[in-house]
N, C-alpha and C positions, 0 to 999 in steps of 0.2 A: 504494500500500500504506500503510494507516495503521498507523504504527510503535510508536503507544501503543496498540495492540487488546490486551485481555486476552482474545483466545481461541485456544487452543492451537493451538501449529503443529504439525498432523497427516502425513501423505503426500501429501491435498490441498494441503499449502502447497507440494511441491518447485519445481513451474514458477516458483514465484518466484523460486527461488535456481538461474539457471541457470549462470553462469559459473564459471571456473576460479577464483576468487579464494578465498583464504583463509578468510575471510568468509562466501561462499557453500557450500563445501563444510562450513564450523563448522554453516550454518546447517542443510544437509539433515542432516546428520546428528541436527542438534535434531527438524528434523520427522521424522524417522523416530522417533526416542524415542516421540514425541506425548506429552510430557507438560510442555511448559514455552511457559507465555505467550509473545506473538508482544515484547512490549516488553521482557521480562527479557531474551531474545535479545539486539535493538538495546542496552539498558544497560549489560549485561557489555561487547557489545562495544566501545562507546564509553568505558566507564572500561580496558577493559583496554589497549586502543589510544593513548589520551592518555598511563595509566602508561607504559606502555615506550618511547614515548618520552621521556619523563626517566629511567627507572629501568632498569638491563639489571642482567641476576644474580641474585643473594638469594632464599634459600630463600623459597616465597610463604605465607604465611599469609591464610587470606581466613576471617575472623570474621562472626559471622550472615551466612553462606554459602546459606542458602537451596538452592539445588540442585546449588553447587560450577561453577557455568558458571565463573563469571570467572574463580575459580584455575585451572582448565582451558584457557581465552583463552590467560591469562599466561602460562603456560609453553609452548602451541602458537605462540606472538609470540616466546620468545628459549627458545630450547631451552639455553640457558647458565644457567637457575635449574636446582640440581639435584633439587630435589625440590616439594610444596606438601602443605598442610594445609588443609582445609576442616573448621571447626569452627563446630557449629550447636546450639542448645539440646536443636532438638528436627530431624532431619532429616528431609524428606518422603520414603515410602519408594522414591518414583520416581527418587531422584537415584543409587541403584545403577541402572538402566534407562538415565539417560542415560548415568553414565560409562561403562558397557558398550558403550553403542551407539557414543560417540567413542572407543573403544578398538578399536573393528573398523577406521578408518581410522586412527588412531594407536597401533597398538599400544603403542608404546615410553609409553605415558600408563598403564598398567596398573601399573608398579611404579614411578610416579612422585608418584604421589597418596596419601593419606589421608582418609578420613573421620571426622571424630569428635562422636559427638554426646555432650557436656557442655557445663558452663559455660563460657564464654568465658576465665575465670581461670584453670582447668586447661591451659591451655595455658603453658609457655614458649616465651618472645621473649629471639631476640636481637639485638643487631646489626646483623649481617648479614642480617635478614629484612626483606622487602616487607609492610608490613601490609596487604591491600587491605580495603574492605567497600564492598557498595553498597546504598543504602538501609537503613542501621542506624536503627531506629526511635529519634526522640525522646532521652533520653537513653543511651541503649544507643552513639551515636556518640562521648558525653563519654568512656563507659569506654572505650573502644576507643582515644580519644586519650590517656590517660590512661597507659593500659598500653604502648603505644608508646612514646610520651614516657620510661617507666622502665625500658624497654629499651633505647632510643637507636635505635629499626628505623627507615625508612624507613616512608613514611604515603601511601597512596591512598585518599579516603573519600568517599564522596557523600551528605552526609547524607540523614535521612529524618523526616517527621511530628516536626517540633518542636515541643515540649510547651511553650509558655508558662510552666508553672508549676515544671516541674523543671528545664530547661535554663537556664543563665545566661547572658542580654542585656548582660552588661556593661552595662547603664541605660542603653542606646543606643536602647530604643524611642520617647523623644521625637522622634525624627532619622529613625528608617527602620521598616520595617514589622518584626515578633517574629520569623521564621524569619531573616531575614537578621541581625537586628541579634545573634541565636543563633551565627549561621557566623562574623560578624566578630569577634565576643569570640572564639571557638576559633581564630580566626587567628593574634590578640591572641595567646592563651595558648601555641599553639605557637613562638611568637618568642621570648617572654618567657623556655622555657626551651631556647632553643638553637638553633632549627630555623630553617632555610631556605624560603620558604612560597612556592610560586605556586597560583596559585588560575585553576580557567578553567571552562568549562562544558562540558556537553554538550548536544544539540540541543535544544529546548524542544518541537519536536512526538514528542519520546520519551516524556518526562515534564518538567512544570514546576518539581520539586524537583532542580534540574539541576545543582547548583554542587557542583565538583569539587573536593577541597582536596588539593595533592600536598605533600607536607614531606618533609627529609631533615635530618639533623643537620649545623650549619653546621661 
């Protein structure tokens, strides 16, 4: 199965997901939706999976949310968050479709979620919250660090399409290529005010934008 296919998992995908695992029932129930790429699947699952293990608790926030999988993940990973937000500019109309459809095997996810589509600033953060995001475009991943950071929340992010020209390299592009020398300056910045940084990846035959930044307030 190639894991980075952008073509939706249908009813034909179920034989793939035969087993009892976790994972594979998230997954039929995505092909039953039929509406969300075979790799967004694999990605949520991979960043939700590495968060929780560092992070257990805290209300989730997942900013450019895209179709709300991964707060969805988080919270079926440690049913000890009590609730999640999924806030997106602009929401695709499918992602009522799929939470419906993971609400048929979890029901108890029906009054644990939110959908919200506005700005990403219209949201408050606190504390006590998991930021996630996966693939925030370019600089849309600095605000996202940004607004964590002045919360003091917890940080899951995988950045996404780093803009040379808006995002700050820290003037480490002599030494390393522009998308990374982008990640290590945001690592730089999350230390500088306070945070705790581990940094890992997820699989490279998922997607090659794969580097995962977890932070917590030290």
């Amino acid at each position: 199965m190639k894991r980075s296919s952008h073509n939706r998992l249908t009813v034909r995908s179920l034989p793939l997901f035969p087993h009892d695992t976790l994972f594979d029932k998230i997954a039929r129930s995505v092909s039953l939706a039929g509406c969300l790429p075979r790799k967004e699947l694999f990605e949520a699952w991979e960043v939700a999976r590495q968060t929780r293990r560092k992070f257990r608790g805290g209300r989730i926030v997942d900013l450019a949310c895209g179709h709300g999988l991964l707060a969805q993940m988080m919270l079926l990973l440690d049913h000890t968050s009590p609730s999640a937000i999924a806030v997106d500019k602009f929401l695709p109309p499918s992602c009522l479709k799929l939470h419906t459809t993971l609400a048929r095997s979890w029901p108890w996810l029906e009054n644990r979620i939110d959908f919200i589509q506005n700005d990403l600033n219209a949201v408050e953060l606190t504390p006590q919250d998991i930021v996630v995001s996966a693939h925030a475009c370019g600089s849309l991943s600095d605000t996202i660090l940004d607004r964590t950071i002045d919360a003091g929340a917890r940080l899951a992010i995988l950045p996404c399409c780093h803009d040379l020209k808006t995002c700050d390299s820290g003037g480490l592009q002599g030494w390393m290529d522009g998308p990374l020398a982008i990640d290590t300056t945001r690592v730089e910045r999350l230390k500088k005010n306070g945070y705790s940084v581990t940094t890992r990846t997820i699989p490279v035959d998922i997607t090659p934008k794969n580097r995962l930044i977890l932070a917590e307030p030290s």
